[in-house]
C-alpha positions in Angstrom: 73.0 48.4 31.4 74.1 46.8 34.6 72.7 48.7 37.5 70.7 48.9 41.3 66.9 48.8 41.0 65.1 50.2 44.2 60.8 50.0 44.1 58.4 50.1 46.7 58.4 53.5 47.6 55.6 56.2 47.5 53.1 57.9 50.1 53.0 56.6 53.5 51.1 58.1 56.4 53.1 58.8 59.9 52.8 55.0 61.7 52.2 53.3 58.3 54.7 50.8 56.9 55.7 50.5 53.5 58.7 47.7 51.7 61.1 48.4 49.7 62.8 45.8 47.5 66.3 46.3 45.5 67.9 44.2 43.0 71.1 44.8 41.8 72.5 43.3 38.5 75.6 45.1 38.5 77.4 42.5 41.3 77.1 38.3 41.8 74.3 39.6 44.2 75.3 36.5 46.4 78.5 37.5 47.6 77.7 41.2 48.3 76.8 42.9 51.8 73.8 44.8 50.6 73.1 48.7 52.2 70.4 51.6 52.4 70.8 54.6 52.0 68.7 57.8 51.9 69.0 61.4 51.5 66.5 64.2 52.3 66.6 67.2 50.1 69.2 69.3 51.1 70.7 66.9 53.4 73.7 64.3 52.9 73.1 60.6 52.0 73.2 58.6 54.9 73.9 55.3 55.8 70.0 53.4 56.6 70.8 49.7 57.1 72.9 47.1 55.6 72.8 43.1 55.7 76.0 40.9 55.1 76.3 38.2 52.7 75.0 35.2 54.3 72.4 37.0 55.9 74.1 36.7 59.4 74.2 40.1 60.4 72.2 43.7 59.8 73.4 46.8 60.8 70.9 49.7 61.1 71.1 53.8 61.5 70.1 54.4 65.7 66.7 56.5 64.3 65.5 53.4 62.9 66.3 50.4 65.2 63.0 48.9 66.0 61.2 49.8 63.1 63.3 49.1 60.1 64.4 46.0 59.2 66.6 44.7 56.3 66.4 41.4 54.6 67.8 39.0 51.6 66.9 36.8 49.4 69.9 35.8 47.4 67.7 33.4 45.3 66.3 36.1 43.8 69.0 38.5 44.0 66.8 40.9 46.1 67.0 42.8 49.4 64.6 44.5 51.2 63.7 47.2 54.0 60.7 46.4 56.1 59.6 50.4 57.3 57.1 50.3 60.0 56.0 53.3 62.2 57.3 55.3 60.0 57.9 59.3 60.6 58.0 62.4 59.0 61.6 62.0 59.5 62.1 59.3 57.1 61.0 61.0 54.0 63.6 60.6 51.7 65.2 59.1 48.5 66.0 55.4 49.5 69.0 53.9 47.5 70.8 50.3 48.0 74.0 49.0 46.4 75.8 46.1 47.1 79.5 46.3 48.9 82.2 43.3 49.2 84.0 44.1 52.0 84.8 46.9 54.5 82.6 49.5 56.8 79.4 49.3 55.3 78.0 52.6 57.0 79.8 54.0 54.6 78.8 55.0 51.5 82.4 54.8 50.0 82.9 51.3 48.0 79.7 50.7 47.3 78.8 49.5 43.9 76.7 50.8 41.2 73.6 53.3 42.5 70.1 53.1 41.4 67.9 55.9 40.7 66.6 55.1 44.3 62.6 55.2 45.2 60.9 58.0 47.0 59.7 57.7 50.2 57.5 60.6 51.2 56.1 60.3 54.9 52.7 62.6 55.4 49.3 62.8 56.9 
């Protein structure tokens, strides 16, 4: 079954880093902007980070400018999010999907979901 694999999460303590890495089998991974996204319990998903295509531009959630940073590696179909200095804040469920075209802060149009990685920030 064609789908989004996020890994990498797990227990971080506050100022800690920790990388996630999503694959996505679902889309020609190549031609796809790629985007995080996270939800809190009891919160709404929101938009993280995304990275176009070609790797030429990264867009990023105001929280974590400076200490999140999203990548590619198209020759291995993969993308990741570099979390450093983390915060209590950023616990969450991380999910990425791919998105052809459009706004990618939103979560509307992206492709298929994965079952996302948890992220769980705490001393």
């Amino acid at each position: 079954q064609v789908q989004a694999v996020e890994s990498g999460g797990g227990l971080v303590q506050p100022g800690g880093s920790r990388r996630l890495s999503c694959t996505n089998s679902a889309i020609i991974f190549s031609q796809y902007a790629v985007g995080w996204f996270r939800q809190a319990p009891g919160k709404e998903r929101e938009f993280v980070a995304a990275i176009n295509w070609d790797a030429d531009r990264e867009y990023y959630l105001d929280s974590v400018k400076g200490r999140f940073t999203i990548s590619r590696d198209n020759t291995k179909s993969t993308a990741y999010l570099q979390m450093t200095n983390v915060k209590p804040d950023d616990t969450a469920i991380y999910y990425c999907s791919g998105k052809y075209a459009g706004n990618f802060y939103d979560a509307d149009g992206y492709n298929t979901w994965g079952r996302g990685t948890q992220v769980t920030v705490s001393s």
